[in-house]
N, C-alpha and C positions, 0 to 999 in steps of 0.2 A: 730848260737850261741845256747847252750842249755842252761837250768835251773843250770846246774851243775857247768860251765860258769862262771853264775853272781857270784858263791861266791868268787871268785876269785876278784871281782871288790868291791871295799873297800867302802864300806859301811859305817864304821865309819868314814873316810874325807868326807863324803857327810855331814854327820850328825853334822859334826864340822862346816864345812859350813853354816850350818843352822840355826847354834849358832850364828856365827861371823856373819852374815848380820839380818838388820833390812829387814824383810820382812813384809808384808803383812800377821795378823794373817791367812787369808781364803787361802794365798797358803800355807805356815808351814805346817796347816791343812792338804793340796792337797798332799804337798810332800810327809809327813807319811803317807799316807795311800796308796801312788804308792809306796811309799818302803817298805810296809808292803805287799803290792801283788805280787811286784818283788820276795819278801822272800817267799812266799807263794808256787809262778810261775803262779800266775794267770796275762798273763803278757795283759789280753784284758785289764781287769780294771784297772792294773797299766796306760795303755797308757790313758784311761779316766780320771785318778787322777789325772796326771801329765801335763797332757794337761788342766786342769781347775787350775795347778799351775801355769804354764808360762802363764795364763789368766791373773794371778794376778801380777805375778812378771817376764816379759818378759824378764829381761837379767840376771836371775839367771840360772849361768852355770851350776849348780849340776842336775838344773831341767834336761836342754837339755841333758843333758849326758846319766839320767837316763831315759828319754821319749828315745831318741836312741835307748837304750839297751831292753826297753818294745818294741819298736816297731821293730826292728832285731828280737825279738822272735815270733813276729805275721808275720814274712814277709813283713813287711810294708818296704819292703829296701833302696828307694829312699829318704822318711821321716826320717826313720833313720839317713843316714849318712849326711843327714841337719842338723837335732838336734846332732850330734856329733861334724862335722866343726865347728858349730855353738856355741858348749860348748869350742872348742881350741880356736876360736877367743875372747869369751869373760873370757877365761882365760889361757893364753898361756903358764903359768909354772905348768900347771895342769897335772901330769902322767895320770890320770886315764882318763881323756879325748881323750892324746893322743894314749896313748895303747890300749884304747877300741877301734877306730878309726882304730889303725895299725889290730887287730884283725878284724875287719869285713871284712877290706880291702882284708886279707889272706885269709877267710873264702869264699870269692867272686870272689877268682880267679883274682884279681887285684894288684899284687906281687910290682909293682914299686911306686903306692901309696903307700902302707902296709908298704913297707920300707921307704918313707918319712915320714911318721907317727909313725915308729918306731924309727928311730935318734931325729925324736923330744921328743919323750917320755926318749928318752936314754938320752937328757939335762936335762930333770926336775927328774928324778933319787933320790930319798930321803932318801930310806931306800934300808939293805939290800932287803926285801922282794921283793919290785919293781924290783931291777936287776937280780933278781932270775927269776919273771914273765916276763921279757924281754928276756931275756934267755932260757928262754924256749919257748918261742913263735916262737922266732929267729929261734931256731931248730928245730922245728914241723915244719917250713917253706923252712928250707933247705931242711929237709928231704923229703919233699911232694915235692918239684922243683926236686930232685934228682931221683926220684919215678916216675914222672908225666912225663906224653907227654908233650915234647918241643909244646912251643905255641906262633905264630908270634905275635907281638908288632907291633899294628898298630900308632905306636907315631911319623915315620918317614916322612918326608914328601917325593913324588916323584920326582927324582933326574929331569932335565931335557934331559936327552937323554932317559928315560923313559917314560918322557912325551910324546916326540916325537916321539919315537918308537910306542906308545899306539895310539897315535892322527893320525897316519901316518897308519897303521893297520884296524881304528874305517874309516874310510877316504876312503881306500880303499875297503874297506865289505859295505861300500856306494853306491858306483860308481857299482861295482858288480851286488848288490841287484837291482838298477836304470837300467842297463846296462841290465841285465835278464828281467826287469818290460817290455822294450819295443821290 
């Protein structure tokens, strides 16, 4: 994700957000000032603010969404896509949660998530704007499959005459390797 990215991710529903929940003055505090460094792109000290927000108020989703998207900019990518799941579960008619999520997932080379993450975001749909930003992700994503080296999907499991073929092969380069030994 780049800086250029975030404006894309809507800001003002986080900030409504922030309204409608009683939080903790000390994380309020935290949030603003990770979404004033998001805005900024200073995105080390946004993941510092925002992590001393979910210090305060641990199941507020806006936080996770936007520690996420601070912490995708620093490469922190495993942490990342925690605080994003992490914002879908604790609000699951959230677009911007689930689009950010379908984006990193495209960004990562991980196509089959990216689009489970995208149909979900395609149900919480609210405005046009949203379906425009689906829409186009959608097709940056065909386009780059259509573009890219095909790449196996290790999702399958081994069939069992492959097993056996495999074990029956591994089996024999045993007996070989034993057979040569003496």
């Amino acid at each position: 994700m780049s800086a250029a990215e975030i404006e894309m991710t809507p800001f003002s529903e986080a900030l409504q957000s922030l309204q409608s929940r009683a939080l903790p003055a000390a994380a309020t505090q935290s949030f603003r000032e990770g979404l004033e460094y998001l805005q900024t792109g200073d995105a080390a000290a946004a993941v510092a603010a925002l992590s001393q927000c979910l210090e305060h108020a641990p199941n507020f989703a806006s936080g996770h969404l936007f520690l996420g998207i601070a912490q995708a900019l620093t490469y922190t990518i495993y942490p990342a896509i925690d605080h994003l799941e992490m914002a879908t579960r604790l609000e699951p008619d959230s677009f911007a949660a689930h689009f950010t999520l379908a984006q990193l997932n495209f960004k990562l080379r991980i196509p089959q998530k990216g689009y489970e993450a995208a149909e979900r975001a395609r149900q919480c749909i609210g405005t046009l704007d949203q379906r425009k930003m689906l829409t186009h992700l959608l097709k940056e994503e065909r386009t780059r499959e259509r573009n890219g080296i095909a790449r196996p999907w290790f999702n399958k499991p081994f069939s069992v005459p492959a097993l056996v073929v495999g074990g029956g092969g591994l089996l024999a380069a045993a007996i070989a390797i034993a057979a040569h030994m003496h």
